[in-house]
C-alpha positions as CSV (number, residue, x, y, z in Angstrom):
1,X,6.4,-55.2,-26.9
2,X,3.5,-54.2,-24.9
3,X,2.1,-50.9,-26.4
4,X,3.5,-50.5,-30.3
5,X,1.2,-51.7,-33.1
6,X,0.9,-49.1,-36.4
7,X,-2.5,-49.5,-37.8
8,X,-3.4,-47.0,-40.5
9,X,-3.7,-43.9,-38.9
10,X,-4.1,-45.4,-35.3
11,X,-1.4,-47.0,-33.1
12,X,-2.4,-49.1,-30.6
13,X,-1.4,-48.5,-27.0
14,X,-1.7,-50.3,-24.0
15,X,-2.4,-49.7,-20.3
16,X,-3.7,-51.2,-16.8
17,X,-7.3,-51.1,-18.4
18,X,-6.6,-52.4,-22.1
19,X,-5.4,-51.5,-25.4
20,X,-6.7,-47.9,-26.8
21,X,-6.1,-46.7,-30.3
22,X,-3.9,-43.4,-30.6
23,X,-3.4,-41.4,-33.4
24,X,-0.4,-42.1,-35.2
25,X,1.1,-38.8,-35.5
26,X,0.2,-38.1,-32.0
27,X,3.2,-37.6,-29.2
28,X,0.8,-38.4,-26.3
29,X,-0.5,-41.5,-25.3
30,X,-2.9,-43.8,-24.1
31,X,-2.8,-42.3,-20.5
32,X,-3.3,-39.2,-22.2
33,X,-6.0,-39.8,-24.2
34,X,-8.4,-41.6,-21.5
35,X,-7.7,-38.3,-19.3
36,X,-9.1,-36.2,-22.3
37,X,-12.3,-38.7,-22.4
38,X,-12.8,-38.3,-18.2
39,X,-12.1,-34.9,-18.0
40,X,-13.9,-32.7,-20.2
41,X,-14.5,-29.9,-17.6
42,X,-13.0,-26.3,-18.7
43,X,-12.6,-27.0,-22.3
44,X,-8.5,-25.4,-21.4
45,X,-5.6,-27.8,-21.2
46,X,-2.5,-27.7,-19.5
47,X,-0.9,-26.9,-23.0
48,X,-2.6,-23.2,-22.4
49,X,-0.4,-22.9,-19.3
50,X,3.2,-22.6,-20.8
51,X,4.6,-21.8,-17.7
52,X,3.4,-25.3,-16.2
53,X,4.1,-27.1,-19.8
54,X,7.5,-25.3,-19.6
55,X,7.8,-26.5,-15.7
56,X,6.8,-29.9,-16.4
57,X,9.8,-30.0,-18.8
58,X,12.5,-28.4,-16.7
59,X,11.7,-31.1,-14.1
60,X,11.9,-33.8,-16.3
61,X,15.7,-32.6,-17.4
62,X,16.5,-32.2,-13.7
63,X,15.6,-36.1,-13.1
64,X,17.0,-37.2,-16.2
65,X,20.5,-35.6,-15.7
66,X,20.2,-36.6,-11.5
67,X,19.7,-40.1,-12.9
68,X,22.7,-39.6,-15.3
69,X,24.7,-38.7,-12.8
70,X,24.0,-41.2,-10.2
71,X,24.1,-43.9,-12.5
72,X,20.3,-44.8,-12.5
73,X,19.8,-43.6,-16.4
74,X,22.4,-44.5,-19.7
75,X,24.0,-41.2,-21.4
76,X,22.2,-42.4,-24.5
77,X,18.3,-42.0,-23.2
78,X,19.2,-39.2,-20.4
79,X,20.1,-37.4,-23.6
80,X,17.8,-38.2,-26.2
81,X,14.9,-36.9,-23.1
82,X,17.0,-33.6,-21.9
83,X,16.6,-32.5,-25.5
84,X,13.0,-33.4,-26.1
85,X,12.3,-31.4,-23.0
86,X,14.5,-28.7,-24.5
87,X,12.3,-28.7,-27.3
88,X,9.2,-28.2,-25.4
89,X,11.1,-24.9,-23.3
90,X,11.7,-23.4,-26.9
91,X,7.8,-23.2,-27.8
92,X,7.4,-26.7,-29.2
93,X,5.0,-29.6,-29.0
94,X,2.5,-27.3,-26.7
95,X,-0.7,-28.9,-28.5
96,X,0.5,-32.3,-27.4
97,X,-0.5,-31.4,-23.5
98,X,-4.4,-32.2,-23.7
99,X,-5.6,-33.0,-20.2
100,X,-7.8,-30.7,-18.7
101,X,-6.7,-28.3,-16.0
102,X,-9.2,-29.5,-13.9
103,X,-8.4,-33.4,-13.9
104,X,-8.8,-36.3,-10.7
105,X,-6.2,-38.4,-9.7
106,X,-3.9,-35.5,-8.0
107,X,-2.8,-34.2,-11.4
108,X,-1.4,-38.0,-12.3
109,X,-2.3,-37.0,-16.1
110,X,-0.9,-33.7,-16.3
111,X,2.2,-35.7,-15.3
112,X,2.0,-38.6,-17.6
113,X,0.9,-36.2,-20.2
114,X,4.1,-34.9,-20.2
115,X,6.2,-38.3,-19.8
116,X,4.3,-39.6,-23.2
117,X,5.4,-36.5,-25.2
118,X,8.8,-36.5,-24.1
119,X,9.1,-40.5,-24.3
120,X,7.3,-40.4,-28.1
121,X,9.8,-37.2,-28.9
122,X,12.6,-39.2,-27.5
123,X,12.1,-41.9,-29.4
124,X,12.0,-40.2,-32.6
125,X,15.1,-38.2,-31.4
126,X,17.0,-42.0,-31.2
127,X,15.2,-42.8,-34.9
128,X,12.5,-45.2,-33.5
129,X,9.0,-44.5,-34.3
130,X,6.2,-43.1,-31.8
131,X,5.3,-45.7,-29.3
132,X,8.0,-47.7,-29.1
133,X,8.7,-48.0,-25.7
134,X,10.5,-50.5,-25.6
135,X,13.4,-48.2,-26.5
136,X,12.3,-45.1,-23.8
137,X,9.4,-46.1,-21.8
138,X,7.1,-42.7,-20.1
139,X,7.0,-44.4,-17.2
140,X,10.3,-46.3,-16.9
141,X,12.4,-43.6,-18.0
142,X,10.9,-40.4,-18.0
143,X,9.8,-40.7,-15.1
144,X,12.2,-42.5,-13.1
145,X,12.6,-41.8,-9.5
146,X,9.5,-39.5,-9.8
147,X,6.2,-40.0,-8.7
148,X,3.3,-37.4,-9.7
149,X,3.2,-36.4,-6.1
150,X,6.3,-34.4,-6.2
151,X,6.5,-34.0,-9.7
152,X,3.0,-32.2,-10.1
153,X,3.3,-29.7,-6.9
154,X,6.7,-28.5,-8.2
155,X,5.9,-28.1,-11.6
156,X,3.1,-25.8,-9.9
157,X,5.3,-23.9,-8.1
158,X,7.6,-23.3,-10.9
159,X,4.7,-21.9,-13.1
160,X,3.4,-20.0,-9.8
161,X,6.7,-18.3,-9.6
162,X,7.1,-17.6,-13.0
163,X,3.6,-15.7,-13.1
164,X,4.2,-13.9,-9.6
165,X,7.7,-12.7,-11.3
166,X,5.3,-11.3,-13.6
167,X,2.8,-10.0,-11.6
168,X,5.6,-7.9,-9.6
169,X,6.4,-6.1,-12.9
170,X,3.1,-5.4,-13.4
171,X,2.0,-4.0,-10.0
172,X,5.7,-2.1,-10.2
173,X,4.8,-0.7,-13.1
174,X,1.2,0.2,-11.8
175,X,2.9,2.0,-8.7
176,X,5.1,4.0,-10.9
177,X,2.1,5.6,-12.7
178,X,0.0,6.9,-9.8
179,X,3.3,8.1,-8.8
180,X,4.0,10.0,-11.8
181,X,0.3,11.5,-11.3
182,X,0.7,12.4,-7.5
183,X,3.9,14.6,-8.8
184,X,1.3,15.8,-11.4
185,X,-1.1,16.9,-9.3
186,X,1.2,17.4,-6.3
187,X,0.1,21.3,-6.0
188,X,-3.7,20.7,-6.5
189,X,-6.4,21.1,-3.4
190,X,-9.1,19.4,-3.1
191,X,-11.9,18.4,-0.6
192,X,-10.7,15.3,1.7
193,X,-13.4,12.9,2.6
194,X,-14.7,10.2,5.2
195,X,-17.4,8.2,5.0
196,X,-18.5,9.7,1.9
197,X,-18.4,13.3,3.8
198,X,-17.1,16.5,3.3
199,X,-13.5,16.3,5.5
200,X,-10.4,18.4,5.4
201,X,-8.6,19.9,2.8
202,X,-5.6,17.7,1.0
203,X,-4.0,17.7,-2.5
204,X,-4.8,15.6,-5.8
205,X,-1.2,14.5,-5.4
206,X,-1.3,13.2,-2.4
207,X,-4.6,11.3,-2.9
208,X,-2.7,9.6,-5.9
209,X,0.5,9.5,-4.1
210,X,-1.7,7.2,-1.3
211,X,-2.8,4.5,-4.0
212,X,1.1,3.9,-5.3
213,X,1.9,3.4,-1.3
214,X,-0.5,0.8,-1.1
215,X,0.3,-1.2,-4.5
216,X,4.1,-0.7,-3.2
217,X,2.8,-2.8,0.3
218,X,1.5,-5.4,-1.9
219,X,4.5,-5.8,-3.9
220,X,6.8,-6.5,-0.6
221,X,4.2,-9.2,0.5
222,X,3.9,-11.2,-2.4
223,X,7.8,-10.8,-2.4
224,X,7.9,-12.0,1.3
225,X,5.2,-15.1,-0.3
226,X,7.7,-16.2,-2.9
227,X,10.3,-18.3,-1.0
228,X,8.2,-20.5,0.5
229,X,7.0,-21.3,-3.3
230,X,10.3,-22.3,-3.7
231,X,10.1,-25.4,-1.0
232,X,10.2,-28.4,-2.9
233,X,9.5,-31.2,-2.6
234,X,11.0,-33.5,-5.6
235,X,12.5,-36.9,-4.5
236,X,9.8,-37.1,-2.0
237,X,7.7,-39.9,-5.1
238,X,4.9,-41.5,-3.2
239,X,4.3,-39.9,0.2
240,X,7.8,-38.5,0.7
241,X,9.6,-41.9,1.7
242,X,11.3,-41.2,-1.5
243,X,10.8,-45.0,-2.1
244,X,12.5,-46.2,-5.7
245,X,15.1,-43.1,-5.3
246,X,19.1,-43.1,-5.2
247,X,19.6,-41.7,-1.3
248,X,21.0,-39.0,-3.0
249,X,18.6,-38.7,-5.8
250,X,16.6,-35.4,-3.7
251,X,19.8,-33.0,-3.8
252,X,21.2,-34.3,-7.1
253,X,17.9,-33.1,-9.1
254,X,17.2,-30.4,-6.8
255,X,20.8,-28.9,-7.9
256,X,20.1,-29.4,-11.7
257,X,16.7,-27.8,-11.3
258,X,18.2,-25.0,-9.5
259,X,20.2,-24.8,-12.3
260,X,17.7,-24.7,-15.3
261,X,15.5,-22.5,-13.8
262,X,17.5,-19.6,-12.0
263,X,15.3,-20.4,-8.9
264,X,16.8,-20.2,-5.6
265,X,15.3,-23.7,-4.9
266,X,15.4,-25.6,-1.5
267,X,14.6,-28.9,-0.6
268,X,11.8,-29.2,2.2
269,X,13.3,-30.5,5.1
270,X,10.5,-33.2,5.2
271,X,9.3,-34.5,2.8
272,X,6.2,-36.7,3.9
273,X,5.2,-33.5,5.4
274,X,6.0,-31.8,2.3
275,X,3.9,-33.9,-0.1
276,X,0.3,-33.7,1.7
277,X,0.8,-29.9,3.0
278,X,0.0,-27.0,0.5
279,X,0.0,-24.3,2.6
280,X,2.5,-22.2,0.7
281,X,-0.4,-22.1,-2.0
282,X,-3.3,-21.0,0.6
283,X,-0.8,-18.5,2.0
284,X,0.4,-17.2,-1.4
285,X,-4.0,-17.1,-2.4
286,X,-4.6,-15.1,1.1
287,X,-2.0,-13.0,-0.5
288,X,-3.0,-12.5,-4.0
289,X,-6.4,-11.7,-2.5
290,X,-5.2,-8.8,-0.5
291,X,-3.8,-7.5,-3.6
292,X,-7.4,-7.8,-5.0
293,X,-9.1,-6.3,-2.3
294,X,-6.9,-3.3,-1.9
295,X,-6.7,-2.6,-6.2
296,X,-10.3,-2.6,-5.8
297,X,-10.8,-0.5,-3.5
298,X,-8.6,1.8,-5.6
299,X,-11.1,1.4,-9.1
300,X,-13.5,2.4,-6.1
301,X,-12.3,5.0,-5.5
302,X,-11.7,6.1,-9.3
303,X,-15.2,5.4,-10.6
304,X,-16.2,8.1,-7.5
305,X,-13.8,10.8,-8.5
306,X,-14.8,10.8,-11.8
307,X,-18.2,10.4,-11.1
308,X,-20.9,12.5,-13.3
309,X,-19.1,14.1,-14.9
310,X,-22.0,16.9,-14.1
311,X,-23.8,15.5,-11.7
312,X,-21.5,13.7,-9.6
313,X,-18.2,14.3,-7.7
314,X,-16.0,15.2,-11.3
315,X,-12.9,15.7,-9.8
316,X,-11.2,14.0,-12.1
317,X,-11.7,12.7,-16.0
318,X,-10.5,9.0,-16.3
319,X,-9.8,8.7,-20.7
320,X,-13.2,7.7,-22.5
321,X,-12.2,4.3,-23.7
322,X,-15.9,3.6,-25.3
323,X,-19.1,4.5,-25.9
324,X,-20.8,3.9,-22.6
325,X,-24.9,3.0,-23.8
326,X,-26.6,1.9,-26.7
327,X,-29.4,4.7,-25.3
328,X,-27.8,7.5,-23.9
329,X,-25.4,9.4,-26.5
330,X,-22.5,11.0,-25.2
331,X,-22.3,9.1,-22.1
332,X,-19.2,7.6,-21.0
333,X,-18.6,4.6,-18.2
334,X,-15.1,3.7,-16.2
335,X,-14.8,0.8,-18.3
336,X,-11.6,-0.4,-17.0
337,X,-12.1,0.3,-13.1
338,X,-15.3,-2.0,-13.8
339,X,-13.3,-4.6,-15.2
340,X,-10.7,-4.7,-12.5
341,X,-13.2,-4.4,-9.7
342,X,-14.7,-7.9,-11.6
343,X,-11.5,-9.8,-11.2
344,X,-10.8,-9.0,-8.0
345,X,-14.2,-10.5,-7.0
346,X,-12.7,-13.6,-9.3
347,X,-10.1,-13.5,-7.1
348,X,-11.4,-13.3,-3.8
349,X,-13.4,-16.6,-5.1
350,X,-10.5,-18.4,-6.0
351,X,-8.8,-17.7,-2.3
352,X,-12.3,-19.7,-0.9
353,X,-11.6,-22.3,-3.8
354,X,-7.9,-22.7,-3.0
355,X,-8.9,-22.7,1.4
356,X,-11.6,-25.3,0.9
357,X,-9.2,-27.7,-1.6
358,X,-6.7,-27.2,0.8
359,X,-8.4,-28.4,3.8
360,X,-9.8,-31.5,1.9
361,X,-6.7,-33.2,1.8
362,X,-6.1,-36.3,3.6
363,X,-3.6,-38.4,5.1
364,X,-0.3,-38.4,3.0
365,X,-1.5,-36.6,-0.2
366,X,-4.1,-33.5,-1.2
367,X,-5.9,-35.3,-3.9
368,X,-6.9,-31.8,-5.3
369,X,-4.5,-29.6,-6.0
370,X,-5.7,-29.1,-9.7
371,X,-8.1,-27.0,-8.8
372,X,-6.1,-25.1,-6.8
373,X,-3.6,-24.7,-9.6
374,X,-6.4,-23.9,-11.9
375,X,-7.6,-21.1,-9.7
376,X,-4.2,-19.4,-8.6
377,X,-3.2,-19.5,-12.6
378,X,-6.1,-17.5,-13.1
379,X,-5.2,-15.2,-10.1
380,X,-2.3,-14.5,-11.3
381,X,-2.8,-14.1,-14.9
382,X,-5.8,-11.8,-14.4
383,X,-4.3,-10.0,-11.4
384,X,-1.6,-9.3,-14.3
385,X,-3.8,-8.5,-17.1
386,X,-5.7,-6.4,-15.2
387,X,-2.9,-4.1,-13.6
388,X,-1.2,-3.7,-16.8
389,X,-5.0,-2.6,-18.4
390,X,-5.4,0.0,-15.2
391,X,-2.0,1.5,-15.9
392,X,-2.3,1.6,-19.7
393,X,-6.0,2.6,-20.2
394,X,-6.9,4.5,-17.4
395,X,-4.0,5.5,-15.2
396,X,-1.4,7.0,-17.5
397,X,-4.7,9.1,-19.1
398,X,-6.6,11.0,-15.9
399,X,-6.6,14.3,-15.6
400,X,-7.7,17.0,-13.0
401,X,-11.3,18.9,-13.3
402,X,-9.3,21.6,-11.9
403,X,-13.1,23.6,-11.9
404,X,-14.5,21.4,-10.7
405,X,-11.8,20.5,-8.1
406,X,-11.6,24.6,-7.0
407,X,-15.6,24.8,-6.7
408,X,-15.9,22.0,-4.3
409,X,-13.1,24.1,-2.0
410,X,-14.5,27.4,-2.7
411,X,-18.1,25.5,-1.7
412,X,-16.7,23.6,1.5
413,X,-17.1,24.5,5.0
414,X,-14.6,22.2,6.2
415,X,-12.2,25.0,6.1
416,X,-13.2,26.2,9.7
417,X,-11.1,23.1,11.0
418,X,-8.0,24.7,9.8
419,X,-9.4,27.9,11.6
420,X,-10.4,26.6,14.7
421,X,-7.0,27.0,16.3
422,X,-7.5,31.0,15.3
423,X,-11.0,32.1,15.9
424,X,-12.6,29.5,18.4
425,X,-14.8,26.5,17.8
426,X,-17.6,28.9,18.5
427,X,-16.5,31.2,16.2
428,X,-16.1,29.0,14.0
429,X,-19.3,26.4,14.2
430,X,-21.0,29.8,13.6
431,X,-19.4,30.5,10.6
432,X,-19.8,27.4,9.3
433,X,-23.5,27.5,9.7
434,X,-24.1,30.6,8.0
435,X,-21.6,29.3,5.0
436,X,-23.9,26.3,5.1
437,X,-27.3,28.0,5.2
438,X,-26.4,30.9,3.1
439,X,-24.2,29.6,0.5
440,X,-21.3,31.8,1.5
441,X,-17.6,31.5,1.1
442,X,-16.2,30.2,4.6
443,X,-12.9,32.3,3.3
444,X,-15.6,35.6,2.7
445,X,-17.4,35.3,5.6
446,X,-14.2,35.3,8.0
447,X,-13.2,38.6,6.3
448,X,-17.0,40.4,6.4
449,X,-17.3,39.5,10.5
450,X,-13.3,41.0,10.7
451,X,-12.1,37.5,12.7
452,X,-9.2,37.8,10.8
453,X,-7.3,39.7,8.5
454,X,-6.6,38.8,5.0
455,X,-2.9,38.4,5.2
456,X,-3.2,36.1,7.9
457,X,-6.4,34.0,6.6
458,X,-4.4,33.3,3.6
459,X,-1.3,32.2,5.6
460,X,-3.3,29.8,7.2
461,X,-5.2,28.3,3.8
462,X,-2.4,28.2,2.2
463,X,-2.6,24.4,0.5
464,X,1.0,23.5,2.6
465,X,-0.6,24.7,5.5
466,X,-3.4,22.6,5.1
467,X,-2.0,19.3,4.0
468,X,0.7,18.8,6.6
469,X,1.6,19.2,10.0
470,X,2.4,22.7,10.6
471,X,2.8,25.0,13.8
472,X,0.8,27.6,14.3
473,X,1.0,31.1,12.4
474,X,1.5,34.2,14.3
């Protein structure tokens, strides 16, 4: 027996390095447990992650049952493993996974992390006690006819897809509330602008109607990022030889996995190339990132709206969610456009993260795909948190200054460009300098110099006619 030994409240385990005592009532092992002594980096395990735990687990079924089925594994220990596993996907034995997120050795102990808690669950599922491999060995059984190198990056694309499905649903359900408040406010003008400037006239609505357009963009590209995440590359072991496999070991467990997960899974075409390339991650990042920059832009554009609320633009009042300074009473800050502008910065950083472990790999393996899981989790997660905290907390609450909103028009001289077509540029670059220097209504000084009459001037302010193309009014 080369690991088992109860002493006390220790067993004693064994490895390529020497004997290590485990806790007894532990379901990890001695793999495990040097990981947790070389890796103390983010204080957060994989056992945070459930979609990876739950990933992790789901592959391990798919090999046990492709073993099963090619003959490789007995009924009796294919079993006792697809129903530790099943343990694990119903919320189970999550404080078992340990190893740090951020880890060397190409995620090798995330992997083995798992194969110890299945094998030690296993084993107590066939009435043998924790660490008595003899019986169901991690490495042996668990994890035969895997290697970490196409165990790891498809457990990392399961959990990727799992959190884009629920990204989507966030950013859909995002999209949906500017839409509802561009129907709102569908029927109220306002002053465009460029470049921070007075421009022509458009509606609230269509302001609003703008940002649910651009979420709705995002949501097709991440959708058009998703199938190459669901390139595998399982059976490849090693380098993508698939050296120690059944020849038909790669479709066999690609089927089953398939099966457990709903995925529409594919087997890359080739495999060595497979195993050292993660491009689907850097293209999924560039991705993500867009998505960052362009809901940013959008808080942006939020925190300038509401901006004042007397001093500043005003146009619209985003909800008070707190008090805004331990000086100031009364004042109010955009809380939650801050917050969202913050991790899209975090995002944009993890992109660089994810293009610069990316490029380090070498030869037939990228040694540091951690870190690039570690960074697109937390893309994804906050990217999710965040949309569903912009809908809920700011979104779903703004409301028109409609005073405010109907001063800046009445104040604006941008009108003459509507009334250009009418009276003449000259006409009109004169009214607009005595509307400028004089404080004047553009609408009132039209009337007092009789350029046109009021009937008409009204036709062509009408809000329609000045949000949309439109011939000209007789």
């Amino acid at each position: 027996m080369d690991t088992e030994s109860l002493t006390g409240e220790f067993r004693i385990e064994h490895d390529l390095l020497g004997d290590m005592e485990i806790p007894a009532q532990a379901y990890y092992g001695v793999h495990t447990l040097r990981a947790i002594e070389n890796f103390p980096i983010t204080g957060q395990s994989i056992g945070l992650v459930a979609d990876l735990v739950n990933a992790l687990a789901e592959i391990k079924i798919a090999s046990a049952l492709a073993n099963r089925d090619l003959g490789m594994l007995d009924e009796i220990r294919a079993d006792a493993i697809v129903k530790a596993c099943q343990e694990i996907l119903a919320g189970n034995l999550y404080d078992q996974f340990k190893v740090d997120l951020i880890q060397g050795g190409a995620g090798t102990s995330t992997n083995m992390n798992a194969n110890e808690v299945i094998a030690n669950r296993a084993l107590e599922l066939l009435g043998h006690e924790r660490g008595q491999y003899e019986h169901l060995h991690p490495n042996e059984h668990v994890n035969m006819s895997q290697s970490t190198n196409d165990v790891y990056p498809t457990a990392l694309k399961l959990a990727t897809y799992r959190g884009c499905e629920r990204l989507l649903a966030r950013m859909q359900s995002l999209q949906e509330a500017f839409e509802r408040k561009a129907v709102e406010f569908k029927d109220i003008l306002k002053v465009g602008r460029t470049q921070l400037q007075d421009a022509v006239p458009m509606t609230l609505g269509q302001e609003f109607h703008t940002y649910s357009v651009m979420i709705g963009e995002d949501i097709s590209r991440v959708q058009e990022a998703l199938p190459l995440i669901c390139e595998i590359n399982l059976g490849a072991t090693a380098i993508g030889t698939g050296i120690n496999t059944h020849p038909e070991y790669a479709s066999y467990a690609r089927n089953h996995l398939a099966e457990v997960t709903g995925l529409p899974l594919i087997t890359a075409p080739n495999l060595i190339e497979a195993t050292q390339d993660v491009g689907a991650f850097v293209q999924l990042s560039g991705v993500l990132k867009r998505v960052a920059v362009k809901v940013s832009k959008i808080c942006h554009d939020l925190r300038l709206l509401s901006s004042g609320p007397r001093a500043g633009i005003g146009e619209i009042n985003l909800p008070a969610r707190q008090a805004g300074s331990s000086i100031m009473p009364g004042k109010v800050n955009p809380v939650i456009p801050e917050v969202v502008n913050q991790v899209a910065y975090e995002v944009i950083g993890n992109d660089v993260t994810i293009s610069f472990a990316a490029e380090a790999g070498q030869l037939q393996l990228n040694a540091f795909e951690p870190i690039i899981a570690y960074s697109m989790f937390r893309s994804i997660s906050h990217l999710s948190n965040a949309f569903q905290t912009l809908e809920v907390n700011c979104v779903d609450g703004i409301t028109a200054n409609l005073d405010v909103l109907q001063e800046h028009m009445d104040r604006s001289i941008v009108l003459v460009t509507a009334l250009n077509p009418y009276i003449g540029y000259q006409n009109a670059t004169s009214v607009a300098k005595e509307a400028l220097h004089s404080g004047k209504r553009v609408y009132d000084i039209v009337l007092e110099r009789g350029l046109l009459d009021q009937a008409k001037l009204d036709a062509i302010l009408h809000p329609q006619a000045l949000t949309a193309p439109r011939l000209p009014i007789r």
